[in-house]
C-alpha positions in Angstrom: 1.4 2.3 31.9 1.0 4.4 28.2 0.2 8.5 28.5 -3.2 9.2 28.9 -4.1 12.2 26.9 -6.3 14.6 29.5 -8.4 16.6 26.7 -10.6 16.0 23.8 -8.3 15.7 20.6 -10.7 16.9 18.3 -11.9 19.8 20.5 -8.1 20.3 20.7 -8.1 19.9 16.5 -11.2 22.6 16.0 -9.6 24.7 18.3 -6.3 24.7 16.4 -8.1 25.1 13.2 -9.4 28.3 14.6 -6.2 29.8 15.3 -4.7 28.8 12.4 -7.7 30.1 10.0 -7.9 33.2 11.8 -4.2 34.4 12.0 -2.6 31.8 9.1 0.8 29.6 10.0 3.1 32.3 10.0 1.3 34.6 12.4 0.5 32.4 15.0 3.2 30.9 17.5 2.9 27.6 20.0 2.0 29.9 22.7 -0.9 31.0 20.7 -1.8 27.6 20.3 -1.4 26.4 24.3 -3.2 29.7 24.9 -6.2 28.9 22.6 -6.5 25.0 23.1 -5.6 25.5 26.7 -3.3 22.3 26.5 0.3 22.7 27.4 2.9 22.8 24.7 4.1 19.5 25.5 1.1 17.8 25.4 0.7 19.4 22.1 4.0 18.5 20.7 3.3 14.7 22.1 0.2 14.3 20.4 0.6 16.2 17.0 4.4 17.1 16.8 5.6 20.2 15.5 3.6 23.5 14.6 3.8 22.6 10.8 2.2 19.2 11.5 -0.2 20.9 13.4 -1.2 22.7 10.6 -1.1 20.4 7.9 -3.6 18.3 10.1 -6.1 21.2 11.2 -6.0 22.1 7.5 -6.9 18.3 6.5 -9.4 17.8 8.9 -11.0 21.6 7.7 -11.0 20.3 4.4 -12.9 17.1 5.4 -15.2 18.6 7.4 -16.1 21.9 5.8 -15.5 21.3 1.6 -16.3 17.9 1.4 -19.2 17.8 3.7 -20.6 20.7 1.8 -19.9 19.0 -1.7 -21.6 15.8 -0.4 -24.7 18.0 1.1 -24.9 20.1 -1.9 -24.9 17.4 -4.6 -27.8 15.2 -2.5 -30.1 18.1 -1.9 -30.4 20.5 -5.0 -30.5 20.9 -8.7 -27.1 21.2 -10.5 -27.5 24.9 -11.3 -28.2 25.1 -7.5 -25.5 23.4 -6.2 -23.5 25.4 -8.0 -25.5 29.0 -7.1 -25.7 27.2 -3.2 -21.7 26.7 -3.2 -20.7 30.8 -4.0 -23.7 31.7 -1.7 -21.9 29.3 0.9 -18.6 31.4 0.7 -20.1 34.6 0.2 -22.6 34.7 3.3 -19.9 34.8 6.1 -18.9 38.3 4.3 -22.5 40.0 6.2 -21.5 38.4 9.1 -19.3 41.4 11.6 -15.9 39.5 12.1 -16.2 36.3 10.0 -14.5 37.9 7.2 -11.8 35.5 7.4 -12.4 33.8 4.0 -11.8 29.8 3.7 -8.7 28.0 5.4 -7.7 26.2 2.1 -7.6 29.7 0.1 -6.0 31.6 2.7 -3.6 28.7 3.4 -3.0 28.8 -1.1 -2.2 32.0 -0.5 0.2 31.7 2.1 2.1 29.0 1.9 1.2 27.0 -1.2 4.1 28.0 -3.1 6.7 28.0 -0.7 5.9 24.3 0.8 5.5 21.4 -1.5 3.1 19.3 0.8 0.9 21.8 1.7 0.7 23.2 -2.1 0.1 19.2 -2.6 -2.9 19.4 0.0 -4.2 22.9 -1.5 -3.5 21.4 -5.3 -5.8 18.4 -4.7 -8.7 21.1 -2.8 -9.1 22.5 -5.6 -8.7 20.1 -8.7 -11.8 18.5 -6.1 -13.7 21.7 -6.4 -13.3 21.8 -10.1 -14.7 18.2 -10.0 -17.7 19.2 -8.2 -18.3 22.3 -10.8 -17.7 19.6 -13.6 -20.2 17.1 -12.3 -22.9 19.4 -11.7 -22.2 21.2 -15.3 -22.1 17.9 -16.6 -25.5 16.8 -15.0 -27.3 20.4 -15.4 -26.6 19.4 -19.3 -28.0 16.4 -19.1 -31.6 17.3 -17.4 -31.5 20.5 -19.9 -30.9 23.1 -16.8 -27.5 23.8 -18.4 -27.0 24.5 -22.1 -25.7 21.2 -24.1 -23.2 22.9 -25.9 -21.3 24.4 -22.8 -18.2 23.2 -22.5 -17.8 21.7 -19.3 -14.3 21.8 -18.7 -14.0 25.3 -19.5 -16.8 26.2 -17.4 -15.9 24.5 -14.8 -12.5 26.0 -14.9 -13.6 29.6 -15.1 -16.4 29.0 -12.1 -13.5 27.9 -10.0 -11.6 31.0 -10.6 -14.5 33.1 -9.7 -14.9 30.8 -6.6 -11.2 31.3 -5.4 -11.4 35.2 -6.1 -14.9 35.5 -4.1 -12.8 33.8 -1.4 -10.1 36.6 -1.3 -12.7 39.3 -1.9 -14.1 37.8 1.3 -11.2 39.0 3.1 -10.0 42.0 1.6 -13.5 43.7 -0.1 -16.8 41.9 1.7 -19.2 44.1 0.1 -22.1 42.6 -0.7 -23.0 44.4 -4.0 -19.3 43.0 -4.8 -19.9 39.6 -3.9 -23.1 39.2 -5.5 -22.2 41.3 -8.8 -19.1 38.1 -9.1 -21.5 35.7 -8.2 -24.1 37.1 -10.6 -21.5 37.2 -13.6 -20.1 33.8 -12.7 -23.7 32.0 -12.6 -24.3 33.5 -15.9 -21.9 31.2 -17.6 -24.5 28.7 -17.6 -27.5 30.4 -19.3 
């Protein structure tokens, strides 16, 4: 008769994204892990191997359900120009809110181990060329209903909004002060007047 696993996986998953998001690989041990899931560390091992697998998983499955899902909300409910406004609002919010200044998963995780690991860099690489996307696409659609100037360059634009997005996501950590966050996001939303 196969293992039967006694706990809810993705429970288990959000749980481990917490840890992870909160305290970055490095920082936070298997024990941490049993402690926060509350599954014991063989369980854990059976069902999503190693710490670094672990990781690479919770940060997937953050990306799917916390970028994406935004990007797909986003893009069906507002304007361009407020997508775009909407998406730096979206990061900056969590900044008034006493201890969620723990900026996103995919930045943090950019920060911390992008360079040194040629998967996870991979993972963080594609996060962002897919936020640049999104900036595109809305430039590129604010242009055509006359929201955005024509003669913007889009790729530019779009290039420039993503540095202000990942920077925002630092500040977030580091310097969540509201008259910061909203003088960036001010600046960066002006680059489509």
């Amino acid at each position: 008769m196969p293992w039967e696993k006694q706990f809810d996986v993705d429970e288990v998953l959000g749980k481990a994204i917490d840890a992870f998001w909160c305290r970055g690989f490095a920082a936070t041990s298997m024990q941490d892990l049993v402690e926060r899931t509350g599954v014991n560390r063989a369980s854990l091992y059976a069902t999503y191997g190693d710490k670094r697998t672990l990781f690479i998983t919770a940060l997937k499955s953050y990306d799917e359900s916390r970028r994406r899902a935004l990007f797909a909300d986003l893009e069906a409910r507002c304007e361009p120009k407020e997508a775009i406004r909407q998406l730096f609002f979206a990061n900056t919010a969590q900044a008034s809110r006493p201890g969620e200044q723990r900026g996103c998963f995919m930045a943090n995780t950019a920060l911390e181990l992008a360079q040194h690991d040629k998967e996870i860099g991979a993972i963080v690489a594609e996060a962002q060329e897919e936020m640049e996307a999104f900036l595109f696409r809305m430039i590129e659609r604010g242009k055509a209903d006359g929201k955005i100037p024509e003669l913007l360059d889009a790729t530019t634009a779009s290039r420039s909004l993503l540095a202000s997005l990942l920077g925002i996501l630092v500040l977030v950590r580091s310097r969540p002060e509201k008259k910061l966050l909203d003088d960036v996001v001010a600046e960066a939303m002006r680059k489509l007047n």
